[in-house]
N, C-alpha and C positions, 0 to 999 in steps of 0.2 A: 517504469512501473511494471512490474512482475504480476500480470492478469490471469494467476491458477490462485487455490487456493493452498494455502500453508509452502506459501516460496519464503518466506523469512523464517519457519523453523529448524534446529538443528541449531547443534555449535560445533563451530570451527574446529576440526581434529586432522589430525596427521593421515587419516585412511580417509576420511570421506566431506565434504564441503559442501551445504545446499547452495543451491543455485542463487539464490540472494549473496553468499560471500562469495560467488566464482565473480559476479558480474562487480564487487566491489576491489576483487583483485587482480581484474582486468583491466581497470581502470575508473570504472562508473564514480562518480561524485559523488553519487545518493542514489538507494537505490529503495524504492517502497515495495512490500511486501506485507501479506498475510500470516499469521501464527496458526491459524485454522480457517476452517471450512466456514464461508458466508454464503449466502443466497442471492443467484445469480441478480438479482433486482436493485440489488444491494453495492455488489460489484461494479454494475453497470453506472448506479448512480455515482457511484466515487470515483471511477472515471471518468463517468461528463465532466463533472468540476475541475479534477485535476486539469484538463484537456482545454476549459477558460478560463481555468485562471490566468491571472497577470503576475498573480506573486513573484517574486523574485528567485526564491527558493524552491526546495519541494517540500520541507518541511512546516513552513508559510503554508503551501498549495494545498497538502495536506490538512492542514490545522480548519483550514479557510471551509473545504468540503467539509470534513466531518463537523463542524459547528454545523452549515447549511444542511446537512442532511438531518442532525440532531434537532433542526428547529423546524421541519419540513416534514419531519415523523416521529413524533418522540417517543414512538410505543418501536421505532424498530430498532435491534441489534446492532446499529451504527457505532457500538465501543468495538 
């Protein structure tokens, strides 16, 4: 999990690689990342979950927090 904001923006070009596809062409299996700027409270929160989950995946792990955080505060930016 990539903890800045907008680590999963950008596409893949022959000059320049954001850091979300350096770490999938190093090897990484899955790699989570942000498209833009959240609020650090936000961040934090979808990290704790990522961090107990059990899921098998990170996609699961993923899916598993953002539902929890969607039913936990439905008025916040958790899409």
């Amino acid at each position: 999990m990539l903890s800045a904001c907008q680590t999963a923006r950008g596409e893949p070009s022959d000059i320049e690689l954001g850091i979300g596809h350096a770490f999938v062409l190093a090897g990484s299996r899955s790699v989570i990342g942000t498209s833009r700027e959240i609020p650090d409270s936000l961040a934090r929160a979808v990290s704790e979950h990522l961090h107990r989950s059990a899921a098998g995946d990170a996609a699961q792990a993923l899916q598993e927090a953002l539902l929890a955080i969607a039913h936990a505060h439905p008025t916040a930016d958790w899409a």
